[in-house]
N, CA and C atoms of all chains as a GROMACS GRO file, in nm:
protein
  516
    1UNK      N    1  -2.309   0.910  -0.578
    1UNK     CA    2  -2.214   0.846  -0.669
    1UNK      C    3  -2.089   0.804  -0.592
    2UNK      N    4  -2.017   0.690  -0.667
    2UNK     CA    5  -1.936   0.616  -0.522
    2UNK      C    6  -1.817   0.679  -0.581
    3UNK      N    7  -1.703   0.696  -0.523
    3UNK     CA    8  -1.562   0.728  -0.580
    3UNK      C    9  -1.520   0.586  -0.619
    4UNK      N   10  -1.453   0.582  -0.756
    4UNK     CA   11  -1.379   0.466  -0.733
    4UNK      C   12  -1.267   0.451  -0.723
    5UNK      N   13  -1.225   0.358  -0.632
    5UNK     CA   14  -1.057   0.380  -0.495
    5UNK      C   15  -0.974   0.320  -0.649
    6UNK      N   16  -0.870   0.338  -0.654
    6UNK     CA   17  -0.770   0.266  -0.755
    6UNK      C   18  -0.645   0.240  -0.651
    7UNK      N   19  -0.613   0.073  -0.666
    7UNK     CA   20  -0.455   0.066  -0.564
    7UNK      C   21  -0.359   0.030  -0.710
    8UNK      N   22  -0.246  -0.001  -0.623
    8UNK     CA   23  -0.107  -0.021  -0.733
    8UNK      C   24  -0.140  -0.196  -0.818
    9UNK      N   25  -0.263  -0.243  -0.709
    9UNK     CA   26  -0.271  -0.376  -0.791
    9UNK      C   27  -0.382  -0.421  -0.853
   10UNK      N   28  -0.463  -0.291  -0.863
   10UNK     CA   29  -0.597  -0.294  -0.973
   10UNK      C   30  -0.587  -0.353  -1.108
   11UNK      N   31  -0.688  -0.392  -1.157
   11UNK     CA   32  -0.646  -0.439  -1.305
   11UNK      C   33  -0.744  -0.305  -1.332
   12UNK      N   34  -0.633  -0.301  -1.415
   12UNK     CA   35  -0.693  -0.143  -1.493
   12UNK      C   36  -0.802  -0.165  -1.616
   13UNK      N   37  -0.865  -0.286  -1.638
   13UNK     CA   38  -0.955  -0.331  -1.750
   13UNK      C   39  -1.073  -0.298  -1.644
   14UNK      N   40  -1.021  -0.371  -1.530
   14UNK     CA   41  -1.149  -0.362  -1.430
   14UNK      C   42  -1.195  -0.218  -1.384
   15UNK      N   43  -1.158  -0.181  -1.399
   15UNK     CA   44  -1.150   0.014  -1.340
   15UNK      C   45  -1.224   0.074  -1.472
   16UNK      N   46  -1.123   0.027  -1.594
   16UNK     CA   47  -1.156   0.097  -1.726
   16UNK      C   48  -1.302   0.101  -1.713
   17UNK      N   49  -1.364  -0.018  -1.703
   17UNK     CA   50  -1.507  -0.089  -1.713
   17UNK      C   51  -1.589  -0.001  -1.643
   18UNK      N   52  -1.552   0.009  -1.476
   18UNK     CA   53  -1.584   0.085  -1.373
   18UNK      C   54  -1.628   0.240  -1.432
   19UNK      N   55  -1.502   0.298  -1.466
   19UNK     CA   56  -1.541   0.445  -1.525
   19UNK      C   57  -1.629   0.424  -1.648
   20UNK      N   58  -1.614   0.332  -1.692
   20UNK     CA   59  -1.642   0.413  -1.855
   20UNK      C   60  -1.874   0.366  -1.756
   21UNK      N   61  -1.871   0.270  -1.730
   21UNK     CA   62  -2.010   0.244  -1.678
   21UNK      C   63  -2.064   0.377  -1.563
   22UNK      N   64  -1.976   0.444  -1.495
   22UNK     CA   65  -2.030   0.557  -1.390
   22UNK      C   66  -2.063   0.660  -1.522
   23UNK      N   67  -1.964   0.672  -1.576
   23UNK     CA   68  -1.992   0.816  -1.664
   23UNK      C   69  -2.103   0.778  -1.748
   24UNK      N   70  -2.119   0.664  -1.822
   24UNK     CA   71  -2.264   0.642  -1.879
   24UNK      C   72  -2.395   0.621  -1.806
   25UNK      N   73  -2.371   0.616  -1.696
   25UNK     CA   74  -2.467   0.636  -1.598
   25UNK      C   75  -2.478   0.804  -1.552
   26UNK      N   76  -2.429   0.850  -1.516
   26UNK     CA   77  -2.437   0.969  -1.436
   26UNK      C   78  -2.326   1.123  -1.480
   27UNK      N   79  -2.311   1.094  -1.615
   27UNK     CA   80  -2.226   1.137  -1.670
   27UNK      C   81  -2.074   1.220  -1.593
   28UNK      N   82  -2.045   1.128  -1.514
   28UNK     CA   83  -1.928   1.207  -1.417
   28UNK      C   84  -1.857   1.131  -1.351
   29UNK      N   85  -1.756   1.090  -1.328
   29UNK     CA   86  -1.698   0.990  -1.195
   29UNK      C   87  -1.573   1.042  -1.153
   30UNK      N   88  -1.526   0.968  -1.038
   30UNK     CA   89  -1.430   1.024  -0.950
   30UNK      C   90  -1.363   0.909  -0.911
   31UNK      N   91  -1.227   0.910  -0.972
   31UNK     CA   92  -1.087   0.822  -0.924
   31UNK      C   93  -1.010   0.929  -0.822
   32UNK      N   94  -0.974   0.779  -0.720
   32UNK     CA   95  -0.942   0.848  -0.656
   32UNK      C   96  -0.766   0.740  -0.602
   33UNK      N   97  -0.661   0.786  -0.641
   33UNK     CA   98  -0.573   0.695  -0.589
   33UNK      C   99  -0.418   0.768  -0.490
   34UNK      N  100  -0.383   0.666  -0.414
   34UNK     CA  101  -0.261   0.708  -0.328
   34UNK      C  102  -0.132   0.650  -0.354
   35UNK      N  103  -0.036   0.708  -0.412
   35UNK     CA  104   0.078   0.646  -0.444
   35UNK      C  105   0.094   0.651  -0.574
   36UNK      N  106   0.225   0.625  -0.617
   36UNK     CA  107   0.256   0.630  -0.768
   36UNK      C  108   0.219   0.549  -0.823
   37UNK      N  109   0.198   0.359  -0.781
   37UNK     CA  110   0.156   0.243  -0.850
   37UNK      C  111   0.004   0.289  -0.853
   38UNK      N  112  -0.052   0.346  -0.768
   38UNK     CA  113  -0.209   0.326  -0.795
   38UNK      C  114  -0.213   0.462  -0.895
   39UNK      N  115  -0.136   0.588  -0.862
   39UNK     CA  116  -0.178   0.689  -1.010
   39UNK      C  117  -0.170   0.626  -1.128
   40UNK      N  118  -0.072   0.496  -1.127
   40UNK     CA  119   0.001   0.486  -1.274
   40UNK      C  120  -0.121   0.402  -1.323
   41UNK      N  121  -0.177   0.333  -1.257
   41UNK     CA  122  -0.297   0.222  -1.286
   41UNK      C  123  -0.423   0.303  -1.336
   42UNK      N  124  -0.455   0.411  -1.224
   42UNK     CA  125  -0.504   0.494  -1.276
   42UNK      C  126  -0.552   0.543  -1.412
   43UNK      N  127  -0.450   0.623  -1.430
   43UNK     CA  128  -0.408   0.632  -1.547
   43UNK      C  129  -0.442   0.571  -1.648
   44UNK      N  130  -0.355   0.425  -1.641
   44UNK     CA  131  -0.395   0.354  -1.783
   44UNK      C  132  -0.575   0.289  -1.812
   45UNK      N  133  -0.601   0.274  -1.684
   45UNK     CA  134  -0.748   0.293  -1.704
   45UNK      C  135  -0.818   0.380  -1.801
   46UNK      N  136  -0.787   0.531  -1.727
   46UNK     CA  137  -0.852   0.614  -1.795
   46UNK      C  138  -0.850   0.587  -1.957
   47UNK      N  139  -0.690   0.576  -1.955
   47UNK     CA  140  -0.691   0.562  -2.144
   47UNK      C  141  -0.742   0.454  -2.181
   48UNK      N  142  -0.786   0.381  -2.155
   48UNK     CA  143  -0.870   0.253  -2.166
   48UNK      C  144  -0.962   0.263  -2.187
   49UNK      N  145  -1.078   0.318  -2.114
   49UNK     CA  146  -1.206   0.427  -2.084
   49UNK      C  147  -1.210   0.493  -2.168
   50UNK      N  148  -1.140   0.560  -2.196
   50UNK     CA  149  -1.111   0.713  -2.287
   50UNK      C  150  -1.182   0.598  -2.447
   51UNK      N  151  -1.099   0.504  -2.463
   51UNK     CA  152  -1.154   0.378  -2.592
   51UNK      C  153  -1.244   0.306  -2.607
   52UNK      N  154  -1.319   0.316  -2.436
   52UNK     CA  155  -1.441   0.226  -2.462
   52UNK      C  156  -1.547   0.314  -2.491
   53UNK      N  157  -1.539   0.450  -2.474
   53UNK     CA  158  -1.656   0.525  -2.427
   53UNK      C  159  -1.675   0.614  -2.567
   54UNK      N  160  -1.519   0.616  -2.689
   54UNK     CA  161  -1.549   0.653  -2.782
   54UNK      C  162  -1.612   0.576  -2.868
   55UNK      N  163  -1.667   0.438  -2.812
   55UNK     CA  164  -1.713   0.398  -2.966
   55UNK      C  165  -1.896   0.415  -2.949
   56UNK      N  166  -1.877   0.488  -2.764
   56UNK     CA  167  -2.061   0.557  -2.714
   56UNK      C  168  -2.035   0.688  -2.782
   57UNK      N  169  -1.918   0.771  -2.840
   57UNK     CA  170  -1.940   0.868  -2.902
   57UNK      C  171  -1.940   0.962  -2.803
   58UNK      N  172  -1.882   0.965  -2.681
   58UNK     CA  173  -1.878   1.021  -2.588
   58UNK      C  174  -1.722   1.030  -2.577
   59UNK      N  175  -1.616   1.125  -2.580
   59UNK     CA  176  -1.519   1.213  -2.504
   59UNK      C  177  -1.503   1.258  -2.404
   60UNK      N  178  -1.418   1.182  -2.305
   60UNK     CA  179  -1.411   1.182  -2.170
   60UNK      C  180  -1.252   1.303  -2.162
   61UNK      N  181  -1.265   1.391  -2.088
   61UNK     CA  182  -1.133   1.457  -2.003
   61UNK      C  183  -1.118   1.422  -1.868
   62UNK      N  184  -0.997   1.422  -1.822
   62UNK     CA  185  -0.983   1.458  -1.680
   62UNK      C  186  -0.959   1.609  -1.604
   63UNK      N  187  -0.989   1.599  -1.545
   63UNK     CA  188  -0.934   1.688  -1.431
   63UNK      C  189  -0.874   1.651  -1.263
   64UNK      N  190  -0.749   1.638  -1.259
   64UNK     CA  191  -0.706   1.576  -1.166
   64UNK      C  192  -0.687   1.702  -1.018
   65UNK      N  193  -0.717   1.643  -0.916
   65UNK     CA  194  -0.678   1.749  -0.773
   65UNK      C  195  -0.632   1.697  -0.678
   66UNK      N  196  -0.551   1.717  -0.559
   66UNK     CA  197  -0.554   1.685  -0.437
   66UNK      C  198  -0.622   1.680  -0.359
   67UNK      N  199  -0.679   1.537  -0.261
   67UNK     CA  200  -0.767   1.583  -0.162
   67UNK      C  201  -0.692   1.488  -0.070
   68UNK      N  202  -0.750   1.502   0.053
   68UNK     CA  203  -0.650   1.485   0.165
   68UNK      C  204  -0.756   1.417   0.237
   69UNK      N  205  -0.725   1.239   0.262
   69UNK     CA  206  -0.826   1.168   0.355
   69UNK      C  207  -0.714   1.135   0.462
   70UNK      N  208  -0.826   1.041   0.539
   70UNK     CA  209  -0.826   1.026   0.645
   70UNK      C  210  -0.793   0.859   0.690
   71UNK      N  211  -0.668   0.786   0.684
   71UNK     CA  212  -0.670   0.630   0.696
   71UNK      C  213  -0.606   0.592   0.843
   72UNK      N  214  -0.689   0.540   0.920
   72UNK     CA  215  -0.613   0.488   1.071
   72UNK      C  216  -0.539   0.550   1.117
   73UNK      N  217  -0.678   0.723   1.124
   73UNK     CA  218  -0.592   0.823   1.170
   73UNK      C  219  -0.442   0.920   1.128
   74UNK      N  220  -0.425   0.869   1.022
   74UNK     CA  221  -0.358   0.951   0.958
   74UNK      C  222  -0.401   1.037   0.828
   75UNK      N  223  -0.392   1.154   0.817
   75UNK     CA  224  -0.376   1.178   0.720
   75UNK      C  225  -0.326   1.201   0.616
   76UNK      N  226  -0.348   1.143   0.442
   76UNK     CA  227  -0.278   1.159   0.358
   76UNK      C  228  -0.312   1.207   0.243
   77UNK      N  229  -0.253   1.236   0.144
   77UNK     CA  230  -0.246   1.347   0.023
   77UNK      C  231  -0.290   1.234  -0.077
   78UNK      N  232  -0.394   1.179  -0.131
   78UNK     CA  233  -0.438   1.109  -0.303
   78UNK      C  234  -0.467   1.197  -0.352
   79UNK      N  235  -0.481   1.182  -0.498
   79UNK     CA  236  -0.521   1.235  -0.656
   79UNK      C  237  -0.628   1.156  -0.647
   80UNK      N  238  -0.723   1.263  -0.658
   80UNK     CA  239  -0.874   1.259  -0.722
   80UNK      C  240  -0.859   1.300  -0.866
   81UNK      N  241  -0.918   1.238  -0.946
   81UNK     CA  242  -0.883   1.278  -1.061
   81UNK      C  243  -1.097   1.251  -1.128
   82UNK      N  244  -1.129   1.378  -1.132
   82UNK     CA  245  -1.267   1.394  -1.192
   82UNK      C  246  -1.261   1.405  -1.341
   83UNK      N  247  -1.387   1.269  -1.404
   83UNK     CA  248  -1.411   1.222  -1.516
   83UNK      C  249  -1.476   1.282  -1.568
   84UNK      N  250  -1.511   1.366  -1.657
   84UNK     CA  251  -1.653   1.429  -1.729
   84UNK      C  252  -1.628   1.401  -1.911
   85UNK      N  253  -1.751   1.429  -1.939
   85UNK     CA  254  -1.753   1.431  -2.082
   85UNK      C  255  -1.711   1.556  -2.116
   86UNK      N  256  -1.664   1.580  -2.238
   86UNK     CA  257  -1.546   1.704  -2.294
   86UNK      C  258  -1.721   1.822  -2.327
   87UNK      N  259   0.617   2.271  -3.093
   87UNK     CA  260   0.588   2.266  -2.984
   87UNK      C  261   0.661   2.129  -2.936
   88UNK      N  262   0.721   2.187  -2.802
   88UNK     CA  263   0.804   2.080  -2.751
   88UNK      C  264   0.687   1.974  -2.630
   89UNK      N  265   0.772   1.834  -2.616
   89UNK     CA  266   0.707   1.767  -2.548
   89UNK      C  267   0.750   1.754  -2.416
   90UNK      N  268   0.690   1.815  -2.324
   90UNK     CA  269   0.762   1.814  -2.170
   90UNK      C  270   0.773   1.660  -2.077
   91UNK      N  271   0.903   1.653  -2.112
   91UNK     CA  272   0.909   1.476  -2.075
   91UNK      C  273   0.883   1.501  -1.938
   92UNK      N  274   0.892   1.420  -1.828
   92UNK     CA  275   0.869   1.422  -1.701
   92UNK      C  276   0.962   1.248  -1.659
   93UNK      N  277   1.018   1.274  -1.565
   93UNK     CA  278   1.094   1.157  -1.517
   93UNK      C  279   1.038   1.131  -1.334
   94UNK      N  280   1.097   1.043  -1.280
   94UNK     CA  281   1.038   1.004  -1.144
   94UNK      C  282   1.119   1.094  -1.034
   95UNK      N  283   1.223   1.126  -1.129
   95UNK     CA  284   1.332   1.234  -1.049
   95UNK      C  285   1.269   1.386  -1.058
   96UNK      N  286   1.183   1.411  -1.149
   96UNK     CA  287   1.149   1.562  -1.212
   96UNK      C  288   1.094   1.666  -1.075
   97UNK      N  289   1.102   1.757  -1.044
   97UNK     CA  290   1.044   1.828  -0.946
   97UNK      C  291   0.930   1.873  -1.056
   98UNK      N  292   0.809   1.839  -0.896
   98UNK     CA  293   0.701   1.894  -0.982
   98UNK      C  294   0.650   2.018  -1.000
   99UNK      N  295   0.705   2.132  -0.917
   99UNK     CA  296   0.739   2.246  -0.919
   99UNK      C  297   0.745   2.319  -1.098
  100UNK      N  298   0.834   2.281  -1.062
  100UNK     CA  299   0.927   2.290  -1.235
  100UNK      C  300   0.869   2.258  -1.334
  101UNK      N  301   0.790   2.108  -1.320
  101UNK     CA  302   0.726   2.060  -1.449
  101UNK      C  303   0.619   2.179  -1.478
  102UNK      N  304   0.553   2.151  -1.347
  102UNK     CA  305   0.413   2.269  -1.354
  102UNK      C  306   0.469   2.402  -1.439
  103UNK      N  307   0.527   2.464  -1.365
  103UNK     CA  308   0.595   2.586  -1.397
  103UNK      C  309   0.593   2.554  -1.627
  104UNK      N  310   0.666   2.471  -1.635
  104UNK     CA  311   0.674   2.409  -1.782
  104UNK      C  312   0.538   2.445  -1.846
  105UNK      N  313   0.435   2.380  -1.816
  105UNK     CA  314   0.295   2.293  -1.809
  105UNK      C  315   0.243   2.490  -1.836
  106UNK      N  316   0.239   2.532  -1.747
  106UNK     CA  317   0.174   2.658  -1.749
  106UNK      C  318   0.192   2.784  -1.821
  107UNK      N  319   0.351   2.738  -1.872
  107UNK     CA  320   0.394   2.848  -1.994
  107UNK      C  321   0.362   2.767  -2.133
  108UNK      N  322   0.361   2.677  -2.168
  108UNK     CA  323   0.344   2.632  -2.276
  108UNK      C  324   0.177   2.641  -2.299
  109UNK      N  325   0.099   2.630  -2.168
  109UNK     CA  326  -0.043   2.643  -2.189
  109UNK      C  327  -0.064   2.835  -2.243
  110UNK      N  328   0.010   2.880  -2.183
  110UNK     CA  329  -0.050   3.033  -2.207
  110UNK      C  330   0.002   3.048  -2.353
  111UNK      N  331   0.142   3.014  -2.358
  111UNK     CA  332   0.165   3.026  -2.500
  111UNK      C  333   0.123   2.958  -2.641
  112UNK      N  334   0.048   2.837  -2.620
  112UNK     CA  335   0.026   2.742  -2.734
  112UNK      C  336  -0.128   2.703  -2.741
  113UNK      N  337  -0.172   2.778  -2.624
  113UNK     CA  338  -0.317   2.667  -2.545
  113UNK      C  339  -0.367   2.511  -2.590
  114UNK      N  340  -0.218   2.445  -2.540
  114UNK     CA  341  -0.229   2.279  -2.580
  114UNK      C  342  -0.051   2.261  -2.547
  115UNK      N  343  -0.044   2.165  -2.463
  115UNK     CA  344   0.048   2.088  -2.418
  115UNK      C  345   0.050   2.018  -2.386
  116UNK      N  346   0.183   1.906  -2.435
  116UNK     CA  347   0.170   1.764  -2.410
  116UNK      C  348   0.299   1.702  -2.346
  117UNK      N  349   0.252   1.603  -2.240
  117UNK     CA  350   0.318   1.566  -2.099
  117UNK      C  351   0.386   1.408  -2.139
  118UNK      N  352   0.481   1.389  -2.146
  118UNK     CA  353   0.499   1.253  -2.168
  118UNK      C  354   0.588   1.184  -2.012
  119UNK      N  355   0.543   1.052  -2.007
  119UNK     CA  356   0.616   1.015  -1.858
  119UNK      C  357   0.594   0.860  -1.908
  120UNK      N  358   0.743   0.786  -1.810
  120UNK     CA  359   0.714   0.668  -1.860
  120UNK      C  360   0.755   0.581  -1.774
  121UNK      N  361   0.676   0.461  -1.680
  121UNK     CA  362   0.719   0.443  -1.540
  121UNK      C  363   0.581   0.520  -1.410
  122UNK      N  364   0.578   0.406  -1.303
  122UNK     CA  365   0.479   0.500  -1.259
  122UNK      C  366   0.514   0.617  -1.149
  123UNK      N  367   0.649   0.583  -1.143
  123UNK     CA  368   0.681   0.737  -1.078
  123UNK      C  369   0.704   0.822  -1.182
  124UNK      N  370   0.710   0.845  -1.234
  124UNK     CA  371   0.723   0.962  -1.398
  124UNK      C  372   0.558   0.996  -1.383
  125UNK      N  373   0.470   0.888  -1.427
  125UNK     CA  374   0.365   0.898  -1.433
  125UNK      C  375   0.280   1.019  -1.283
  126UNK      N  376   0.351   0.933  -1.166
  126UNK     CA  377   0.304   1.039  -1.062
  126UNK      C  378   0.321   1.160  -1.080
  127UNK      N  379   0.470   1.211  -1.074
  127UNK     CA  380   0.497   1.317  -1.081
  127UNK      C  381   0.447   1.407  -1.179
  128UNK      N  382   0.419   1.346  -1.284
  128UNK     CA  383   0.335   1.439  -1.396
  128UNK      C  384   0.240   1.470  -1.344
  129UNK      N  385   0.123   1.380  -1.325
  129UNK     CA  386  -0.012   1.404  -1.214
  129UNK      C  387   0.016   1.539  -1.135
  130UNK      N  388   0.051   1.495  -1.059
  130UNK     CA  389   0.129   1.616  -0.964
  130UNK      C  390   0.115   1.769  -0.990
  131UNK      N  391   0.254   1.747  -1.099
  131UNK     CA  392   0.242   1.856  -1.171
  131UNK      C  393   0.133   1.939  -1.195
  132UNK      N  394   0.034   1.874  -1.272
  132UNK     CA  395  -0.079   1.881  -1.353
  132UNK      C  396  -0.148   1.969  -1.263
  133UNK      N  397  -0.201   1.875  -1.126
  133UNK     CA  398  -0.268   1.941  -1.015
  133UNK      C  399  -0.209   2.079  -1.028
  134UNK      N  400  -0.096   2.118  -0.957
  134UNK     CA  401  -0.041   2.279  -0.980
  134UNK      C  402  -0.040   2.338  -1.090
  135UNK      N  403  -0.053   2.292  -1.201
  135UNK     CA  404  -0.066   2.402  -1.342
  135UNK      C  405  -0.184   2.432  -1.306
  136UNK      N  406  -0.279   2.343  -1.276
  136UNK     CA  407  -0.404   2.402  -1.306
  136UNK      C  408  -0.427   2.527  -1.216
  137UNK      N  409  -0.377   2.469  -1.071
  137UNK     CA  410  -0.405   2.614  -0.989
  137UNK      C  411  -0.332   2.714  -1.058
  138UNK      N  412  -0.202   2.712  -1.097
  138UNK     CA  413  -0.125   2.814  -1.130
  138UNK      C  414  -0.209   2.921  -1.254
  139UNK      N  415  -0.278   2.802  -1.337
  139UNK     CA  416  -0.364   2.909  -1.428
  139UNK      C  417  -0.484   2.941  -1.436
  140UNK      N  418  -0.537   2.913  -1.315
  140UNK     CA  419  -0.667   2.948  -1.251
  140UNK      C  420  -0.634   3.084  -1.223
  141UNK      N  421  -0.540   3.159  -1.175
  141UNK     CA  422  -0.539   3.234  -1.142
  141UNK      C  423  -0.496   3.350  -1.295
  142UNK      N  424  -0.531   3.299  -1.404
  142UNK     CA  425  -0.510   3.336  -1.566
  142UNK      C  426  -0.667   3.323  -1.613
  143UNK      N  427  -0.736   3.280  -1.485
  143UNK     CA  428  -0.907   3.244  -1.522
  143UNK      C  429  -0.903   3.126  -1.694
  144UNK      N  430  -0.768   3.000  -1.688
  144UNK     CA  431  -0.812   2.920  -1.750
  144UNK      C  432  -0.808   2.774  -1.698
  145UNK      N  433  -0.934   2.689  -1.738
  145UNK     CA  434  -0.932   2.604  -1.674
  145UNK      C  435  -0.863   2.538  -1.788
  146UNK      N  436  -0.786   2.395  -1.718
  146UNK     CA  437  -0.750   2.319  -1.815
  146UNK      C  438  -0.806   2.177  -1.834
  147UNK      N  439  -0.790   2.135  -1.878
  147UNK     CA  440  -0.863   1.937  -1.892
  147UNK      C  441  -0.725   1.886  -1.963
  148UNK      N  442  -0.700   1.724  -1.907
  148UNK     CA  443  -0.622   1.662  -1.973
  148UNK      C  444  -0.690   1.517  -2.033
  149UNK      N  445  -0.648   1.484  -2.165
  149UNK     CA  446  -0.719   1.332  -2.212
  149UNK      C  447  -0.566   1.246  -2.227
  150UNK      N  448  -0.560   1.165  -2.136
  150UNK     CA  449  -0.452   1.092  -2.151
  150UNK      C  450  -0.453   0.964  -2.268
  151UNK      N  451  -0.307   0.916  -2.300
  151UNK     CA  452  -0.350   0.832  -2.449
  151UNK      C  453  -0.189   0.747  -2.424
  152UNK      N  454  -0.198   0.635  -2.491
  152UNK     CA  455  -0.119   0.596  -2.441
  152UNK      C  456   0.012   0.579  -2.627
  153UNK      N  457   0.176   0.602  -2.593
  153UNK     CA  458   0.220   0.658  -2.727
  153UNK      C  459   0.330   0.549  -2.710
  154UNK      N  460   0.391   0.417  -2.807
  154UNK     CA  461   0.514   0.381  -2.824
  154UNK      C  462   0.622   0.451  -2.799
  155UNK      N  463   0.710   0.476  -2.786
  155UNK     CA  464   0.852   0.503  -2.820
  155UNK      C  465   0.946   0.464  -2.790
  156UNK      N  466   1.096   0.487  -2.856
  156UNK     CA  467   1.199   0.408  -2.898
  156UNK      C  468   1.268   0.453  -2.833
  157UNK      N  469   1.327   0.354  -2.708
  157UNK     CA  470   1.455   0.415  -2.650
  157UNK      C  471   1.563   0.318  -2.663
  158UNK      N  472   1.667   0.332  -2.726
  158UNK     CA  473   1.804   0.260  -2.724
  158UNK      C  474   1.763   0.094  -2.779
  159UNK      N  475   1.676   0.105  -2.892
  159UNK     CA  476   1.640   0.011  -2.995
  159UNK      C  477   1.528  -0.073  -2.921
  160UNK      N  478   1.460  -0.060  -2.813
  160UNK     CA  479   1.363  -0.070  -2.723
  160UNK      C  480   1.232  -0.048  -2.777
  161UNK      N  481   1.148  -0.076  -2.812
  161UNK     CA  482   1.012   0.023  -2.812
  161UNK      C  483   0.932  -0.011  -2.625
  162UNK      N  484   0.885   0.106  -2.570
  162UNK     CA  485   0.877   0.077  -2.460
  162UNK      C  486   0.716   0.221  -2.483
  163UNK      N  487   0.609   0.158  -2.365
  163UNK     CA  488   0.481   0.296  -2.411
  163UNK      C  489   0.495   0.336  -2.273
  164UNK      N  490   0.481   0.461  -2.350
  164UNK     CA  491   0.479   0.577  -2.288
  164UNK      C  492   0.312   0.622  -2.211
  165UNK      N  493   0.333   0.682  -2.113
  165UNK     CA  494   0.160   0.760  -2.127
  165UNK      C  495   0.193   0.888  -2.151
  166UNK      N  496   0.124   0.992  -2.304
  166UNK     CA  497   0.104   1.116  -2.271
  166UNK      C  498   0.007   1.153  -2.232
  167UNK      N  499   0.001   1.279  -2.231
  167UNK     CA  500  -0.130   1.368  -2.118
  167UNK      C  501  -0.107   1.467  -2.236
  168UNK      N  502  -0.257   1.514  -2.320
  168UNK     CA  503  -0.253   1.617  -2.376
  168UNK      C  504  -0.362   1.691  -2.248
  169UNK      N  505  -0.307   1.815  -2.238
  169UNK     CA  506  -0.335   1.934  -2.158
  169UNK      C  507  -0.429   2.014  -2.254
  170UNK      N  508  -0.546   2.075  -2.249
  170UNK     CA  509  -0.583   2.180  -2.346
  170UNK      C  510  -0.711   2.249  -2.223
  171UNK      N  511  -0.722   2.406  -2.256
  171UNK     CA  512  -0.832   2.438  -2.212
  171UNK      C  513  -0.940   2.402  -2.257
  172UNK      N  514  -1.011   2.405  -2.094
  172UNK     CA  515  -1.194   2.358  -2.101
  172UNK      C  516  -1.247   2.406  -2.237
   0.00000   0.00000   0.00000
């Protein structure tokens, strides 16, 4: 299952789409973003998601964590934020 | 039950700290932030409540939603984060 990356200039319809289709597939997905513009996008995705996926009758939570990658040798601190059904 | 605002200035220390007494005491708390540094820092937060009450053996889940409100004859939306255990 792929993570899906979120930046500060995502359209969050496009993401919404993204999650709400992983979790009806594989009931689970994983956002993953760096920075405050890409959490905030994030975010409104999810609640977006959170509306498409109730009218599958499905209740999505998050659970958000730190994980720490690896970009041109540096490393940095994103929010993974794991999708599941409630 | 109060609503733990969160600003872009907020230490997330503190919020958490917030986040983790209102969970033991209410089991349900709700995060409001508005802006995507507000928005980060809540995230943030979030991440550390949860460790903080992992160690209370409760997990938590958040369903974010998105809420109007009125500032200084403004209506401007907000994102909250309702917090509740798994």
């Amino acid at each position: 299952m792929d993570i899906i990356k979120v930046s500060a200039n995502s359209r969050t319809s496009a993401v919404a789409g993204a999650i709400a289709g992983v979790i009806r597939e594989h009931k689970r997905a994983e956002v993953q973003a760096i920075g405050a513009g890409a959490v905030n996008q994030a975010l409104k995705a999810l609640v977006l998601a959170t509306g498409y996926l109730k009218t599958d009758e499905i209740n999505i939570v998050c659970i958000p964590e730190f994980v720490e990658i690896q970009i041109e040798d540096k490393v940095r601190t994103a929010i993974k934020i794991v999708v599941e059904p409630r």
